[in-house]
C-alpha positions as a Python dict, from the first residue, in 0.01 Angstrom:
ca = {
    (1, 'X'): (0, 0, 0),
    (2, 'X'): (159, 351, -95),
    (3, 'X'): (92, 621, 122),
    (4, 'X'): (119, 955, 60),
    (5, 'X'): (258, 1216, 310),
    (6, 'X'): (160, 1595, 281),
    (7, 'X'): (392, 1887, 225),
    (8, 'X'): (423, 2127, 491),
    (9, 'X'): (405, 2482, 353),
    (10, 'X'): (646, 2636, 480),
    (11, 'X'): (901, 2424, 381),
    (12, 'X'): (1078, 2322, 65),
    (13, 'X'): (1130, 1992, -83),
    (14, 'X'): (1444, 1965, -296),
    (15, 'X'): (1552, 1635, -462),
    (16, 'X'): (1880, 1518, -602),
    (17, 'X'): (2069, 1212, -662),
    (18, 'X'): (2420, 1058, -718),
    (19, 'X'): (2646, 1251, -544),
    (20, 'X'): (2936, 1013, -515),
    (21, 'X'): (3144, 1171, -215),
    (22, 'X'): (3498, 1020, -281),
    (23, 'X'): (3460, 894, -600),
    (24, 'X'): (3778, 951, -783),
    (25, 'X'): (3695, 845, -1099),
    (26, 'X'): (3426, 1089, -1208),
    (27, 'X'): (3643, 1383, -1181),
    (28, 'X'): (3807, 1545, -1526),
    (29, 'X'): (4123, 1375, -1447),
    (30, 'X'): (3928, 1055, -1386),
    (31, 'X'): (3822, 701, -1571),
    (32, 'X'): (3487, 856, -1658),
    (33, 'X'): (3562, 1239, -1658),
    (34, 'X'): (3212, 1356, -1575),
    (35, 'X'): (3257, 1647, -1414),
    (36, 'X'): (3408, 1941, -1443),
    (37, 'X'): (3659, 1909, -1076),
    (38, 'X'): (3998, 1836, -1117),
    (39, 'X'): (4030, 1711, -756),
    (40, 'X'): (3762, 1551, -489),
    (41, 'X'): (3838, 1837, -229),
    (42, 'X'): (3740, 2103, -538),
    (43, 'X'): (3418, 1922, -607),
    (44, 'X'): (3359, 1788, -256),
    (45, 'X'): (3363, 2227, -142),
    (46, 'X'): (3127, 2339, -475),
    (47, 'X'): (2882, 2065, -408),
    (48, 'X'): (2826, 2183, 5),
    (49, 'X'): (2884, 2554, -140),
    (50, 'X'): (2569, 2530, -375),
    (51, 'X'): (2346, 2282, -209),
    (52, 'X'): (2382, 2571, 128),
    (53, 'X'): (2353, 2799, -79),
    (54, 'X'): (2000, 2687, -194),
    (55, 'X'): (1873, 2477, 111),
    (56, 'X'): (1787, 2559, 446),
    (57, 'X'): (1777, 2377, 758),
    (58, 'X'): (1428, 2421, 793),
    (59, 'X'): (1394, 2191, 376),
    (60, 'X'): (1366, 1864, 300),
    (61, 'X'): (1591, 1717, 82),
    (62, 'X'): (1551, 1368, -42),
    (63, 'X'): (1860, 1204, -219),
    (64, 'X'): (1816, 907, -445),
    (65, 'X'): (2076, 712, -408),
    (66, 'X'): (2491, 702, -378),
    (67, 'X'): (2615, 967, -160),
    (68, 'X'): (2902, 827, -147),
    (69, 'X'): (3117, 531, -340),
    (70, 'X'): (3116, 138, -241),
    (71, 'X'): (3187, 95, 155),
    (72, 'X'): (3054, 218, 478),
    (73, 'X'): (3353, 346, 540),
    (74, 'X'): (3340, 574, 187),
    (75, 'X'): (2973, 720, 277),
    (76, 'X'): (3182, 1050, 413),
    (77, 'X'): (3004, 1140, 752),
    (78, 'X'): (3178, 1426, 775),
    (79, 'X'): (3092, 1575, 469),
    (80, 'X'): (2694, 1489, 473),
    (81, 'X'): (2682, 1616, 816),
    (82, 'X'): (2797, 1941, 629),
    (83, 'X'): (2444, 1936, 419),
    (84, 'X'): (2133, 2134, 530),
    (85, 'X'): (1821, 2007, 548),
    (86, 'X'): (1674, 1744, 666),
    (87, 'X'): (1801, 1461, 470),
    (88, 'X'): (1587, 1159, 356),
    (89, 'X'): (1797, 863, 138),
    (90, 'X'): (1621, 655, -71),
    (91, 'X'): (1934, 355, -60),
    (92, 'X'): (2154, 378, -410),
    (93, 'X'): (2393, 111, -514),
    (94, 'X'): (2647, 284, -411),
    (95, 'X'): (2529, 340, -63),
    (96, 'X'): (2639, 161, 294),
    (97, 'X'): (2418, 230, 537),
    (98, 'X'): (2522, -35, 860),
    (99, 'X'): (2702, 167, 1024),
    (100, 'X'): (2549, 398, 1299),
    (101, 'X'): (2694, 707, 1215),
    (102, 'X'): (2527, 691, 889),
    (103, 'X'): (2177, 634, 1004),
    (104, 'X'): (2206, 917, 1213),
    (105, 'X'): (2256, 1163, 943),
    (106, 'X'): (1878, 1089, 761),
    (107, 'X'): (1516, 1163, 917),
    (108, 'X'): (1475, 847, 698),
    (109, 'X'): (1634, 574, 490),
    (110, 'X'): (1425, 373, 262),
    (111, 'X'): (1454, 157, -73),
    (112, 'X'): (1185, 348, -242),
    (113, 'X'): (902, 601, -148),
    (114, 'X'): (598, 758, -266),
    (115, 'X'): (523, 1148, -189),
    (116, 'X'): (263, 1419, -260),
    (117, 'X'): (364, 1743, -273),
    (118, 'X'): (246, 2085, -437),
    (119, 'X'): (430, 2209, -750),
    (120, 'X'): (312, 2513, -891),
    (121, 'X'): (21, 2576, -691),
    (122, 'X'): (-91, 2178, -821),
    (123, 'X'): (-70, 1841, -645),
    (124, 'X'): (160, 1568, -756),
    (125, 'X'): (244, 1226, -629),
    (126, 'X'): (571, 1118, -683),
    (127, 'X'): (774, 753, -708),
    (128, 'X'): (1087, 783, -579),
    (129, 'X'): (1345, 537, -662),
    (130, 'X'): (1734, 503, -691),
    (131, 'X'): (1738, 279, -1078),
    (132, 'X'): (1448, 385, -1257),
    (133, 'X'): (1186, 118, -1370),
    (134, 'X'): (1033, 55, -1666),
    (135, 'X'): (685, 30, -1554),
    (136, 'X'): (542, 148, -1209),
    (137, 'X'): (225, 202, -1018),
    (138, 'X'): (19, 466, -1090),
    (139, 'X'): (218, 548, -1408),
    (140, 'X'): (-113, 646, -1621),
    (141, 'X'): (-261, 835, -1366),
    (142, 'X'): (-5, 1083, -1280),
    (143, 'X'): (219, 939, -1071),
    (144, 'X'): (589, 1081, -1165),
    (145, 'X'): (899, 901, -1131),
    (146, 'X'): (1220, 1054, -997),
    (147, 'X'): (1527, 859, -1028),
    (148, 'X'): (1873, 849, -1015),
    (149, 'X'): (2174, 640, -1128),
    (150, 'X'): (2151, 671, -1486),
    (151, 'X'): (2428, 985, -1489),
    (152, 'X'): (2432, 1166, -1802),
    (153, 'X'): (2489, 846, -2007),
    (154, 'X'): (2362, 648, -2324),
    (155, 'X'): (2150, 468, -2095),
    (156, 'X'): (1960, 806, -1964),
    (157, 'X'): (1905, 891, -2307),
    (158, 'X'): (1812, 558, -2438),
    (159, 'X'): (1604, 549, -2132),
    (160, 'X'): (1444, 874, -2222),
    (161, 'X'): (1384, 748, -2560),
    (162, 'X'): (1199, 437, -2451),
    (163, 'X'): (920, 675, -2210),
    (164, 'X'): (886, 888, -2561),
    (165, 'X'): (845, 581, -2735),
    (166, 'X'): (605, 404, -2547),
    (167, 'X'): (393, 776, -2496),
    (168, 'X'): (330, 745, -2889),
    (169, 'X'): (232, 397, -2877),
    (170, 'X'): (8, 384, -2592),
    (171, 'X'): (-103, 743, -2633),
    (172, 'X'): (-304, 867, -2307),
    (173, 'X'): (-667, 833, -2293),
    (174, 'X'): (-916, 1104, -2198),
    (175, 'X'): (-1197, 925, -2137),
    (176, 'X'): (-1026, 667, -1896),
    (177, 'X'): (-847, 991, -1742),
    (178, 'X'): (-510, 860, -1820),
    (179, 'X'): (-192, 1058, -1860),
    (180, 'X'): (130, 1049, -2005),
    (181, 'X'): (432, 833, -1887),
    (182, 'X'): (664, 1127, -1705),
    (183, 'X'): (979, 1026, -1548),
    (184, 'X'): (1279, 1264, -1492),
    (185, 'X'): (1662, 1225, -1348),
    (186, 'X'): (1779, 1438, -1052),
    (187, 'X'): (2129, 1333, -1101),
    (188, 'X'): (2300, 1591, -978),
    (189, 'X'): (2561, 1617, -1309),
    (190, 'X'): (2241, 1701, -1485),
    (191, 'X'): (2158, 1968, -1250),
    (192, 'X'): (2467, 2213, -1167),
    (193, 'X'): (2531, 1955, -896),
    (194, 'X'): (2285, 2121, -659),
    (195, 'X'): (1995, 1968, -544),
    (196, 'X'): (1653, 2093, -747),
    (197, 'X'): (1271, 2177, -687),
    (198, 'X'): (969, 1985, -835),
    (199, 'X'): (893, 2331, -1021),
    (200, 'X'): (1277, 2339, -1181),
    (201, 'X'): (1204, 1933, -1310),
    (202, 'X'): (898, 2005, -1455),
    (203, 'X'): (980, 2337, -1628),
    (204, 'X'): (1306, 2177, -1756),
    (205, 'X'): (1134, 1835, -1863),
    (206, 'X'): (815, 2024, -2050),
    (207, 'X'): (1124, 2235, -2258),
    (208, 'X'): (1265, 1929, -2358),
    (209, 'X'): (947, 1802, -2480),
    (210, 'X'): (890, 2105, -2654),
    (211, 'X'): (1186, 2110, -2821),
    (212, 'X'): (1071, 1729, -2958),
}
């Protein structure tokens, strides 16, 4: 059963994924070269910079997966503790969460979770989740996947491709009140590695389509 918590006005919710803490091989100088730091102090100081910069104490935040890279001992305490907001994990790959010290950092720590919250003066409910599926509840009747893991890869855009695909080939119906697939990454290399609003996905996802 999904259930569906209510967003407190005065607050913000921000989400964001895939911040990889430690993870040497995403840098410039790195095996993957993703992103534009030259050294893990450089981009471990401009990801706290702009996530503080944008989130208070009084937010939530919910992160979809892989704070850190493989190994309790690589989730980099010191450096989430650093975060504002009130922190919610929905578990990544990446992510070790036995030991004690790591708990404590979250309100919460879940494998997936379901959310309503208002965007643009609207309601939406939300999925969650760390990998993105394929198919998931509620996806014809509004219910928007956020996800993580994908990067900025061949298989986000083949991913992307598929949703767009399978929009035009099982078009919404009206008169069963069904809407479009919607699914959109908050990996933070797609988003100026800070985290983002539900207003910023949706404005940035309807350009795209747009733009199709």
């Amino acid at each position: 059963k999904q259930i569906y918590t209510k967003q407190e006005e005065f607050k913000m919710i921000f989400f964001t994924s895939d911040i990889h803490f430690g993870q040497q091989s995403l840098l410039a100088t790195g095996k993957w070269k993703e992103r534009p730091f030259n050294t893990l102090e450089e981009m471990h100081s401009e990801i706290i910079k702009r996530w503080n910069k944008k989130v208070t104490n009084g937010d939530d935040v919910y992160i979809l997966g892989d704070i850190g890279s493989r190994g309790y001992q690589n989730m980099h305490v010191e450096l989430i503790a650093q975060l504002k907001g009130r922190k919610h994990l929905i578990v990544g790959n990446h992510d070790d969460i036995k030991d004690l010290r790591v708990q404590q950092q979250f309100v919460e720590i879940v494998q997936a979770k379901s959310l309503s919250v208002m965007a643009n003066k609207e309601p939406y409910k939300l999925l969650l989740t760390h990998c993105p599926y394929m198919m998931w509840d509620g996806q014809h009747r509004g219910v928007i996947m956020l996800y993580g893991h994908l990067h900025n890869t061949l298989d986000e855009k083949l991913f992307q491709q598929y949703l767009a695909a399978y929009n035009k080939e099982r078009p919404p119906k009206a008169e069963n009140r069904e809407d479009p697939c919607r699914a959109y990454s908050v990996c933070q290399c797609l988003w100026n590695y800070e985290p983002v609003t539900l207003e910023e996905i949706l404005e940035k996802g309807d350009a795209k389509k747009e733009i199709r």
